[in-house]
C-alpha positions as CSV (number, residue, x, y, z in Angstrom):
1,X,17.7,40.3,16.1
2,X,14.4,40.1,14.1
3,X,16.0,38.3,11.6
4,X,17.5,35.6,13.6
5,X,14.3,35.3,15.6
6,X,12.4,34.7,12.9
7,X,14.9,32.0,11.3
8,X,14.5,30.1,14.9
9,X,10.7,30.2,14.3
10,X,11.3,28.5,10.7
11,X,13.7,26.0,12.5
12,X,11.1,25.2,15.1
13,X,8.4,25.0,12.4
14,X,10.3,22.8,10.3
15,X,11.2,20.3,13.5
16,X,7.8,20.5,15.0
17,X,5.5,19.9,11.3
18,X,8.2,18.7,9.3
19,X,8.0,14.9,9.7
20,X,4.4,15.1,9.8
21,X,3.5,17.4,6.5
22,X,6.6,17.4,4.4
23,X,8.1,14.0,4.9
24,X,11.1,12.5,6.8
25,X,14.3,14.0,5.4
26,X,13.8,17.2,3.5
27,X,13.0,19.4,6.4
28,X,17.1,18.4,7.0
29,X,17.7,19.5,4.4
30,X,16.1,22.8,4.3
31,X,17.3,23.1,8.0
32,X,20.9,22.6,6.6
33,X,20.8,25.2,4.3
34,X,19.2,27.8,6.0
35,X,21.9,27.5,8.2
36,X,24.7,28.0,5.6
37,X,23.2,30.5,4.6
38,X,23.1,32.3,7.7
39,X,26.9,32.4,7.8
40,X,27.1,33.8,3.9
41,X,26.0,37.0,4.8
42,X,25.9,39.4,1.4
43,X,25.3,36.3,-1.1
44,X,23.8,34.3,1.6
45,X,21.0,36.9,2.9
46,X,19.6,37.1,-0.5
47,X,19.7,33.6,-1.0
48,X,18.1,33.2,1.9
49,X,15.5,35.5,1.1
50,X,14.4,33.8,-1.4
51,X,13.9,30.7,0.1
52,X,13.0,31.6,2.6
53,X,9.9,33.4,-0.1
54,X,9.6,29.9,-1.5
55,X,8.4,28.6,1.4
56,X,6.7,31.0,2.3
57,X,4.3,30.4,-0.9
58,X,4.6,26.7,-0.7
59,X,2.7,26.9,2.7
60,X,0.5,29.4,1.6
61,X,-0.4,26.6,-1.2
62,X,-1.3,28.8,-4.2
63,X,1.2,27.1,-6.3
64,X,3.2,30.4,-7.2
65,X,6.5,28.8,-6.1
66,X,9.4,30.7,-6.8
67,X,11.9,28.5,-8.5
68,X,14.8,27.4,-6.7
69,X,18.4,28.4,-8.9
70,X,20.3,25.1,-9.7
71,X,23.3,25.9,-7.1
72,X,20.8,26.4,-4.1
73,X,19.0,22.5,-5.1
74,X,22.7,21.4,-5.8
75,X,23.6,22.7,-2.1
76,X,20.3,21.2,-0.7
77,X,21.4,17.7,-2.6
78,X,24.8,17.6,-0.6
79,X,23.4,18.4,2.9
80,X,20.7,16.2,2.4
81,X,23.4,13.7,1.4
82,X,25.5,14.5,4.7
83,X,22.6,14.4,6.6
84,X,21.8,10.7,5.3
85,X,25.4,9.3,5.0
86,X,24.8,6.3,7.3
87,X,22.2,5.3,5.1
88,X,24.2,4.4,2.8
89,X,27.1,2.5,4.7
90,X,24.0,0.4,6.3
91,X,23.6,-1.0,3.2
92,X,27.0,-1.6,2.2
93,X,26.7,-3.6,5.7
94,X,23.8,-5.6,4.6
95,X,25.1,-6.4,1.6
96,X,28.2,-8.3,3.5
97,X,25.4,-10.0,5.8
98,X,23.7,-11.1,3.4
99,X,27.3,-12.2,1.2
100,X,27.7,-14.8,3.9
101,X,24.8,-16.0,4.9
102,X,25.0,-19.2,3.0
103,X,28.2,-19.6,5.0
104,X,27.3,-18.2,8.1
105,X,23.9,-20.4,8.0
106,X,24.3,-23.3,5.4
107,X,21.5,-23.9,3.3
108,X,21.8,-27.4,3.3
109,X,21.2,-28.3,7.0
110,X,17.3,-28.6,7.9
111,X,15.9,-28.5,4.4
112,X,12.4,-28.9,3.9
113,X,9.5,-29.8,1.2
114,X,6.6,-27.7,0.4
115,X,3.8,-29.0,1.6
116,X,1.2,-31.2,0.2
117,X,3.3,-33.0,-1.9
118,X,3.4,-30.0,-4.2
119,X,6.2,-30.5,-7.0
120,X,8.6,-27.6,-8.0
121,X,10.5,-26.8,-11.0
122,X,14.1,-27.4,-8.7
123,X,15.6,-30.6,-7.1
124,X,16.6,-29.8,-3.7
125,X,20.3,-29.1,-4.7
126,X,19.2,-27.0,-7.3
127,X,17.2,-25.0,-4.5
128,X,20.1,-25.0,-2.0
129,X,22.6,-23.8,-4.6
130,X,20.2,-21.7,-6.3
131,X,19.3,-19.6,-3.1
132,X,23.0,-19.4,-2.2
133,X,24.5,-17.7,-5.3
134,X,21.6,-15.5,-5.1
135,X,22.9,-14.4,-2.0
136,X,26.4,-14.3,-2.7
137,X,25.4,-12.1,-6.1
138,X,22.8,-10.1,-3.9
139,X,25.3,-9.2,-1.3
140,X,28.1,-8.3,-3.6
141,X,25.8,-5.8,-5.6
142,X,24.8,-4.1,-2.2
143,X,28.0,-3.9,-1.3
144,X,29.5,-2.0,-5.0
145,X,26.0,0.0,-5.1
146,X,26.1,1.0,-1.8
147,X,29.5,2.0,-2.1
148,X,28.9,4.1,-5.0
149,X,25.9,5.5,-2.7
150,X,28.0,7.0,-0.6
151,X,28.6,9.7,-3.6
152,X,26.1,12.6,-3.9
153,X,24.1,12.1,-7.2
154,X,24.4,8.7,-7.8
155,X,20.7,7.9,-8.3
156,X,21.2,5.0,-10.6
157,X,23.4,3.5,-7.5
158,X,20.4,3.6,-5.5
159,X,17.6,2.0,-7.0
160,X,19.9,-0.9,-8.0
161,X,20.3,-0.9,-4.2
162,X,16.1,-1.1,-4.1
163,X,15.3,-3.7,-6.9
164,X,18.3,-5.9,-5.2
165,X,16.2,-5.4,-1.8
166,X,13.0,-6.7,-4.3
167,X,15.0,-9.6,-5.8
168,X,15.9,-11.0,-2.1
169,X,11.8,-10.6,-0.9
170,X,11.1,-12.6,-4.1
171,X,14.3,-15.2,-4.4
172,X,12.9,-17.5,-1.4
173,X,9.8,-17.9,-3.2
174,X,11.2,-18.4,-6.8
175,X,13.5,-20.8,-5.4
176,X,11.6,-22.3,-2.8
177,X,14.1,-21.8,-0.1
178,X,14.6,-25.4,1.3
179,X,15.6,-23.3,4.9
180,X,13.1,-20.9,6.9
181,X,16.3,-18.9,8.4
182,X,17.1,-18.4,4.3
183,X,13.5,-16.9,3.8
184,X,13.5,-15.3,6.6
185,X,16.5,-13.6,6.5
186,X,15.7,-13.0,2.7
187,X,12.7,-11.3,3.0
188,X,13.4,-9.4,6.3
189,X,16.9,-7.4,4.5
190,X,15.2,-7.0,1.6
191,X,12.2,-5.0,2.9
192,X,15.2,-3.4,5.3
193,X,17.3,-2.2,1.9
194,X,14.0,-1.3,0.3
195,X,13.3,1.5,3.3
196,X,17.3,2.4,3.2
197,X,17.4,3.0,-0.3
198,X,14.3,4.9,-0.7
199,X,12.2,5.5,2.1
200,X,14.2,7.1,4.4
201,X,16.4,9.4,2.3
202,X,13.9,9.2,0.2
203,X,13.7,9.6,-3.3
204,X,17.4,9.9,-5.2
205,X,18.0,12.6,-6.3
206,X,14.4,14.4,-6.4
207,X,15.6,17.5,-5.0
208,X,17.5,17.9,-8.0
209,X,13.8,18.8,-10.1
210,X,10.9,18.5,-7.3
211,X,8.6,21.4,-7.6
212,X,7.4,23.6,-4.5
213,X,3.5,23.7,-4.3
214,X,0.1,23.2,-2.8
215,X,-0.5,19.7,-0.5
216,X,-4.7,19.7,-0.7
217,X,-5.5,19.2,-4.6
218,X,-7.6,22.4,-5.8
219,X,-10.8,21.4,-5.0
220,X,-11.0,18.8,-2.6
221,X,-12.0,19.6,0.9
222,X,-9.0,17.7,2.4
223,X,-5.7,15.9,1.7
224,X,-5.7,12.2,0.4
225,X,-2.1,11.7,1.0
226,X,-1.4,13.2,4.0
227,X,0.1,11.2,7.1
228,X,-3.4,10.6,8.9
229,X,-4.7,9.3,5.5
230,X,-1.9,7.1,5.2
231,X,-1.0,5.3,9.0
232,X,-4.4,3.6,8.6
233,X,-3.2,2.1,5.1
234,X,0.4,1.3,6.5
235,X,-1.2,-0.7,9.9
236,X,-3.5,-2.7,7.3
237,X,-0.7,-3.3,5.1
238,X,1.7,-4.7,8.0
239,X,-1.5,-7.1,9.5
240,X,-2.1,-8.5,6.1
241,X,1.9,-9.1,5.5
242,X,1.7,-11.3,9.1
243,X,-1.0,-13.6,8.1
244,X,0.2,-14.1,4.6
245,X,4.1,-14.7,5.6
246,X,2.1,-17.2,8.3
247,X,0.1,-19.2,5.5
248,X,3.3,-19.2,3.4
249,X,5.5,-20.9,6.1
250,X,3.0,-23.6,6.0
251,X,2.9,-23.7,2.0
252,X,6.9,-23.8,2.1
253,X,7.0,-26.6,4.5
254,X,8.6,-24.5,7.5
255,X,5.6,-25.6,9.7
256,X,3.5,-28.4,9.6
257,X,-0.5,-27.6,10.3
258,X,-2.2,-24.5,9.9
259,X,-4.0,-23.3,13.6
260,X,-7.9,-22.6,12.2
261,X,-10.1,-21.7,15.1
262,X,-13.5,-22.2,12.9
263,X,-12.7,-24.7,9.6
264,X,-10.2,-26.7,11.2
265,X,-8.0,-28.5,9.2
266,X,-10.3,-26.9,6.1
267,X,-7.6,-24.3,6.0
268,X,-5.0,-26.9,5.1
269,X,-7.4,-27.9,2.3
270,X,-7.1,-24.7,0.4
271,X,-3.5,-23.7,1.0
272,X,-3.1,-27.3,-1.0
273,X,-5.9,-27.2,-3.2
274,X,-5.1,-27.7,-7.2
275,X,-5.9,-23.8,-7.5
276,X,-3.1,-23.0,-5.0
277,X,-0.7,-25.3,-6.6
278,X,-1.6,-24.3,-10.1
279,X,0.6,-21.1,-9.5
280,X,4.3,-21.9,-10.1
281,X,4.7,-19.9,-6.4
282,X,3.0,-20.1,-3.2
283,X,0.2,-17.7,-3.6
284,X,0.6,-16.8,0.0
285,X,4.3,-16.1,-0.3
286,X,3.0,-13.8,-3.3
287,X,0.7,-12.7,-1.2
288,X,3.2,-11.6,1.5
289,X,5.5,-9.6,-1.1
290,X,2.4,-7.3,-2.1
291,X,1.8,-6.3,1.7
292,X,5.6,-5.9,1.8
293,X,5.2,-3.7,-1.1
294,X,2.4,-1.8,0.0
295,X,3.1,-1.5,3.8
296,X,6.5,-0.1,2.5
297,X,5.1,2.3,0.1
298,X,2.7,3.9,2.5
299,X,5.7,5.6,3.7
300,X,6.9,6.8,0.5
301,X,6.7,10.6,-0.2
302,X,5.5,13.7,1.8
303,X,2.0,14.6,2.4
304,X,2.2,16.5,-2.0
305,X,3.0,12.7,-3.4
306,X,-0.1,12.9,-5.9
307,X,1.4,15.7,-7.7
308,X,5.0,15.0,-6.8
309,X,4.9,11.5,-7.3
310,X,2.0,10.4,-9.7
311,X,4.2,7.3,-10.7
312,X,4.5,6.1,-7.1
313,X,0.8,6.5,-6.2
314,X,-0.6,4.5,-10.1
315,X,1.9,2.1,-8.6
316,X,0.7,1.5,-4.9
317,X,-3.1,1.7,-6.6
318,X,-2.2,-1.2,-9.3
319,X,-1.0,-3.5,-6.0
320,X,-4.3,-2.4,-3.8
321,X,-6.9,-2.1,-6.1
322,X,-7.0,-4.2,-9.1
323,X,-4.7,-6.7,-7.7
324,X,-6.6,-6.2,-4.3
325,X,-9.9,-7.5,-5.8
326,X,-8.2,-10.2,-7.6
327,X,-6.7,-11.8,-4.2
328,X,-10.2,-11.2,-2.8
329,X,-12.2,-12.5,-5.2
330,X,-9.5,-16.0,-5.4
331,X,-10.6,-15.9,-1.8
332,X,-14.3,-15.5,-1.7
333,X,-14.4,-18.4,-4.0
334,X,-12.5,-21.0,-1.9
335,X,-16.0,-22.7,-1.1
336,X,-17.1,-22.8,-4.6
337,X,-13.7,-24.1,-6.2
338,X,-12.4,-25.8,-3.3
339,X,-15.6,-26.3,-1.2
340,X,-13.6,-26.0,1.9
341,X,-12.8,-22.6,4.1
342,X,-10.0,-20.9,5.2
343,X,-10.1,-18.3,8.3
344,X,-6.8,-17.2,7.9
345,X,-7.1,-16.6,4.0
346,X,-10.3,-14.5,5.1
347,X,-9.1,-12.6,7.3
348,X,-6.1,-11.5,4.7
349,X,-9.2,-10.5,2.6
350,X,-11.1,-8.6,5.2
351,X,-7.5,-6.6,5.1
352,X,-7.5,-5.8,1.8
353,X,-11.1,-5.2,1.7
354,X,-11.2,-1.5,3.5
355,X,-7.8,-0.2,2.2
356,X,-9.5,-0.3,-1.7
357,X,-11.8,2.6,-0.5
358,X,-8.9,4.3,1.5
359,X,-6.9,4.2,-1.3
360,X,-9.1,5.2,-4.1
361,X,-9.6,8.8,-3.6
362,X,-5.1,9.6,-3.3
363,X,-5.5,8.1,-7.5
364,X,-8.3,9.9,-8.1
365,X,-6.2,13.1,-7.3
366,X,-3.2,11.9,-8.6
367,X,-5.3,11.2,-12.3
368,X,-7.1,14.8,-12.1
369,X,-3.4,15.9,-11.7
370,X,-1.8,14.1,-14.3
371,X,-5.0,15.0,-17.0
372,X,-4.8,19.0,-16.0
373,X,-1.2,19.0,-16.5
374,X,-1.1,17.5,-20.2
375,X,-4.3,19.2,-20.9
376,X,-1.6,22.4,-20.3
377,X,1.1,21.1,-22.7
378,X,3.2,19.4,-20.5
379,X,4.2,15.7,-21.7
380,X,2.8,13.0,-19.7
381,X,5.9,10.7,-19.2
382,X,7.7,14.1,-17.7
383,X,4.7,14.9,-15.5
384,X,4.3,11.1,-14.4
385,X,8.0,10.4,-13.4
386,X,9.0,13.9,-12.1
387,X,5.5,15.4,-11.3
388,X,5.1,18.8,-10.7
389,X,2.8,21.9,-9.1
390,X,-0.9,23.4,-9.3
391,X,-2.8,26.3,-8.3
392,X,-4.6,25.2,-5.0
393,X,-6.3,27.3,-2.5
394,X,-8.2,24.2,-0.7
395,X,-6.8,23.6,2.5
396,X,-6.2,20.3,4.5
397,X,-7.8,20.6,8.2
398,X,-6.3,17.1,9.0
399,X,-4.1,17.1,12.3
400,X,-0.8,16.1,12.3
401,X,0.1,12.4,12.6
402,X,2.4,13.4,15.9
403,X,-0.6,14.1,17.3
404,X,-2.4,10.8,18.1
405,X,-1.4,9.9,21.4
406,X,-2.6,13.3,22.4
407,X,-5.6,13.2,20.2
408,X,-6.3,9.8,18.9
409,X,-10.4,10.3,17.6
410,X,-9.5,13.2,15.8
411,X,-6.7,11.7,14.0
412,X,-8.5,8.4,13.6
413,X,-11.2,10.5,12.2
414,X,-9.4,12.1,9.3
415,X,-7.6,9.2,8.5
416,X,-11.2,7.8,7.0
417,X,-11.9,10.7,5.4
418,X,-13.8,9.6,1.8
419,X,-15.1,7.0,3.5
420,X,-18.5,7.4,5.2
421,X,-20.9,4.9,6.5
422,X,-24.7,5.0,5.4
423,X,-27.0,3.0,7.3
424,X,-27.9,1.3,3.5
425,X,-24.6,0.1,2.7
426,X,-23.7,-1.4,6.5
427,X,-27.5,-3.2,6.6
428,X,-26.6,-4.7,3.0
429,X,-23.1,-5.6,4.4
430,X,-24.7,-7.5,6.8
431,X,-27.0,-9.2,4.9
432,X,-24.8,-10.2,2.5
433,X,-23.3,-11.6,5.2
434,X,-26.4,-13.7,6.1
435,X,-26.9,-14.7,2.9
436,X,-23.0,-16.3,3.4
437,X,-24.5,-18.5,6.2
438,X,-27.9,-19.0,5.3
439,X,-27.4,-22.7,3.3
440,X,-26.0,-24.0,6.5
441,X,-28.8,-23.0,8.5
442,X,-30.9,-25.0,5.8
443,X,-28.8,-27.7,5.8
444,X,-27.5,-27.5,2.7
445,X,-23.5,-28.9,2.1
446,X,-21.0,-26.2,1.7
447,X,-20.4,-28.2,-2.2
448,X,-24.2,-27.8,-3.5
449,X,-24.9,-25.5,-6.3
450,X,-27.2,-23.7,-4.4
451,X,-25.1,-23.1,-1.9
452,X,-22.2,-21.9,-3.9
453,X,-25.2,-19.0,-5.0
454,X,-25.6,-17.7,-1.9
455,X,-22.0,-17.8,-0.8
456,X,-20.8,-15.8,-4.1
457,X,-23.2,-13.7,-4.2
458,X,-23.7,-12.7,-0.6
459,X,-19.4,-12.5,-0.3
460,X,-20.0,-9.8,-3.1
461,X,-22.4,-7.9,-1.6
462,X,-20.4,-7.2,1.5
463,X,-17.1,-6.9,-0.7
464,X,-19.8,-4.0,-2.9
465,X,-21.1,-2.6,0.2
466,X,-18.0,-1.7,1.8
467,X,-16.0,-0.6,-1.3
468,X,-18.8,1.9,-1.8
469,X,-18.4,3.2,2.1
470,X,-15.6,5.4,0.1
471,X,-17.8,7.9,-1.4
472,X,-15.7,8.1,-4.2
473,X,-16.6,4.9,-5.5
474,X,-20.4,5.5,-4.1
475,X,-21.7,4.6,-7.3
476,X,-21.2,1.0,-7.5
477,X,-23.8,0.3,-4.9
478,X,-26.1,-0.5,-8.0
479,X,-23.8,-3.8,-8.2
480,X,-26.0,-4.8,-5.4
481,X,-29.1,-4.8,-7.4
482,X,-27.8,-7.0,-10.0
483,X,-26.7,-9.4,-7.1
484,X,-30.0,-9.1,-4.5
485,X,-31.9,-10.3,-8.1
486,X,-29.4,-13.2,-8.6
487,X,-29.9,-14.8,-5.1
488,X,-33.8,-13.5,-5.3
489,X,-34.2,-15.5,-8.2
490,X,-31.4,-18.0,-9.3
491,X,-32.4,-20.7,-6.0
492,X,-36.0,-21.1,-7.5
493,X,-34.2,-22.9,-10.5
494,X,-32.0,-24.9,-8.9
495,X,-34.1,-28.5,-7.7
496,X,-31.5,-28.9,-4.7
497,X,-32.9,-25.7,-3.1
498,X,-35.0,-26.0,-0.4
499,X,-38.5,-23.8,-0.1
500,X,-37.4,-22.2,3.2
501,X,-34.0,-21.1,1.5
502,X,-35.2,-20.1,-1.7
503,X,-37.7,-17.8,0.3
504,X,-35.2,-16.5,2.8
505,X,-33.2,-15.7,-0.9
506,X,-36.0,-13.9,-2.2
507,X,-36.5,-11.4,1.3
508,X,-32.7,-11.1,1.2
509,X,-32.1,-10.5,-2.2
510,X,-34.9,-8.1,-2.1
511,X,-33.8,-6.0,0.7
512,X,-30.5,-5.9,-0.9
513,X,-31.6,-4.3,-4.0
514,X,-33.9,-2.0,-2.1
515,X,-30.9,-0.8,0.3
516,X,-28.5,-0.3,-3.1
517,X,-30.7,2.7,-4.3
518,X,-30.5,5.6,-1.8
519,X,-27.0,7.6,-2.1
520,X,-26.5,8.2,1.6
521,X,-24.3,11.0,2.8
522,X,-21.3,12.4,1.1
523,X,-19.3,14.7,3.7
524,X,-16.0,15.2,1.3
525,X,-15.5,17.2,-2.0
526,X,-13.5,15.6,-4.6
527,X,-13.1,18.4,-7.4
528,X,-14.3,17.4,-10.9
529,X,-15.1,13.5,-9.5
530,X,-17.9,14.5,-7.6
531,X,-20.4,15.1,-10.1
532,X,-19.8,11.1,-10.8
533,X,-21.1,10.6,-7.1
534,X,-24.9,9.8,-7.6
């Protein structure tokens, strides 16, 4: 009686936490196998026992997993499988959808031009025919993978499934789909066989080798991957996918004006400047597959993913922080290149702005990982594809995700945690942002060389400012001396600056450099990365 009492509070504790600290799927499967092994009674009790020891020490998050026997992970493959069976038919569904599509819709009815006059590397029939064997071929790989799918480890099977659900995200663009309903239905099954593939069984086959262990890395005072760290990255991700599949409709020639509350028809400007057209894609269509990507990935892996999936989180860093700053930086200097502005564009910046610091401190954990584990012995390539466990006694006091419409500050709360807010940074944000407007106050034209001063520099001091609200990257606040100099100085060189400007540069500039100096408070603990916040 005991015994089955306590297996109904592991059930319950599984359904209740499950989706919300482990993932989406494996609780299922644990779930599963508890209860086969309820009805194996001799073998099955001490099977059980075990397990159920496992995670027992998984929770406790010392990293003194027991290791799970090949049979009992083979068993746990299989009802995970069961339990994920429709998955799998879904795609081999897709696949047909997408197979005849080019019938179903014709490509060659309602064809468009991209916009601007812009010249592609395809006639129109090339583009037409082009987009419809890549359907055809599309489909009928979904449909042979997918079938294979529907066989427990067939892991190869799957992520053929995923990089076919890439391809079609990309195909529209490479081809430049002559039809919005062959972009549109494109992009929208592809993202839907990227989730079906990967996301919601999740990863193939990792049961098969995933190690048990801690989900706060030692150290650190809370859990960088965990759900609440993550919604916030996932909402960004899906805004900043709207506005660029928006700009790219007009870039493809599905729509013919861009609605720009502020520039007016500025906006149009840019999206058909020679910089946008010296990319053999439209750079919003690009755009849009790296907020596909990344709004996708945010749901990729349970709440341990920077030790059990180091390869996932260096990938979702490379698309939001390097390639991040490269989009925002392309954007910032749409009035120097261009001289022209673009609200839209901005505001798929000011997206990607805040999820660099939200993001830093899950690869930060994920790096201390990887080095600690080959600094034991272990190979890297091993440890980066397959991950592994740690010794961790820090615990996460994050509430569960399931908990926001109950408790939405508190969750809202630990989802910026590693970010914090001194009163330096936000005043420098703010008058970086001055400095932004300041040659139009003057008078000064938007293409003056003056004016393209201020506008870098002052675009880079808010970019700085709020890249270094994540305390992780606190140090690069003393970017913003460097830049409060170059506007304090540079306009009393330049013979097209007026006096009033060049003095408003200097107070700026100044203040800037002033505010970059104090730390500011630092609430988090970050392991061996904190002696680098100064």
């Amino acid at each position: 009686m005991a015994d089955s009492s306590e297996e109904k509070h592991q059930d319950d504790k599984g359904m209740q936490g499950g989706m919300g600290m482990r993932g989406v799927t494996r609780p299922m499967a644990e779930q599963e196998v508890r209860q086969h092994n309820k009805q194996m009674h001799g073998e099955g009790q001490h099977q059980r026992g075990e397990y159920h020891q496992e995670e027992h020490q998984q929770e406790k998050g010392n990293g003194h997993s027991m290791v799970m026997s090949d049979d009992m992970r083979e068993k746990m493959l299989h009802m995970h499988h069961m339990q994920t069976l429709w998955v799998y038919w879904m795609i081999i569904l897709l696949g047909a959808w997408v197979l005849i599509s080019p019938l179903t819709f014709d490509y060659s009815i309602g064809t468009v031009e991209p916009s601007g006059g812009r010249s592609v590397w395809l006639t129109l029939d090339q583009r037409i025919a082009f987009m419809k064997w890549s359907d055809i071929i599309s489909g009928a790989l979904l449909i042979f993978f997918g079938w294979r799918g529907l066989t427990p480890n067939r892991p190869v099977s799957l992520w053929v499934c995923c990089f076919v659900g890439i391809w079609l995200t990309m195909a529209p663009l490479v081809f430049w789909s002559p039809t919005a309903v062959a972009y549109l239905n494109d992009t929208l099954v592809g993202a839907l066989i990227i989730a079906l593939a990967i996301l919601i069984p999740g990863m193939p086959n990792m049961i098969m080798y995933m190690k048990m262990g801690p989900e706060t890395p030692p150290g650190w005072s809370y859990n960088p991957s965990s759900w609440p760290q993550r919604w916030i990255m996932m909402v960004l991700g899906f805004l900043g996918w709207i506005v660029s599949r928006y700009l790219a409709a007009f870039q493809l020639g599905y729509i013919d004006s861009v609605w720009d509350p502020f520039f007016g028809q500025q906006s149009e400007q840019v999206l058909n400047s020679a910089m946008s057209h010296s990319l053999p894609i439209s750079d919003a269509g690009l755009g849009a597959i790296a907020y596909t990507l990344e709004f996708l990935m945010g749901w990729m892996g349970a709440p341990s993913r920077w030790r059990t999936m180091p390869w996932m989180v260096a990938i979702f860093g490379i698309l939001v922080i390097p390639l991040g700053c490269v989009h925002i930086f392309l954007v910032i200097s749409q009035p120097v290149m261009v001289g022209a502005w673009c609200t839209f564009c901005l505001l798929a910046a000011a997206i990607m702005i805040p999820m660099i610091p939200l993001e830093v401190d899950e690869v930060i954990a994920m790096g201390q990982f990887m080095k600690k584990k080959v600094k034991e012995g272990e190979g890297f390539w091993k440890v980066f594809w397959k991950g592994g466990t740690i010794e961790s006694d820090a615990k996460d006091e994050a509430p569960e995700l399931m908990q926001f419409p109950q408790e939405p500050g508190a969750v809202y709360a630990s989802s910026i945690w590693g970010v914090s807010f001194p009163r330096t940074l936000t005043v420098a944000a703010l008058l970086g942002a001055a400095l932004v407007f300041a040659p139009g106050l003057f008078g000064v034209g938007i293409q003056e060389t003056v004016a393209n001063v201020f506008h870098l520099t002052g675009s880079l001091i808010v970019v700085t400012s709020v890249f270094c609200m994540g305390e992780p990257l606190r140090r690069g606040r003393y970017f913003n001396v460097l830049l409060g100099l170059i506007v304090a100085v540079a306009p009393w060189f330049l013979s097209s600056s007026p006096a009033g400007l060049s003095a408003a540069g200097v107070a700026l500039g100044l203040a800037v450099a002033a505010l970059a100096l104090p730390l500011g408070p630092v609430k988090q603990h970050y392991a061996g990365w904190d002696e680098y916040i100064r």
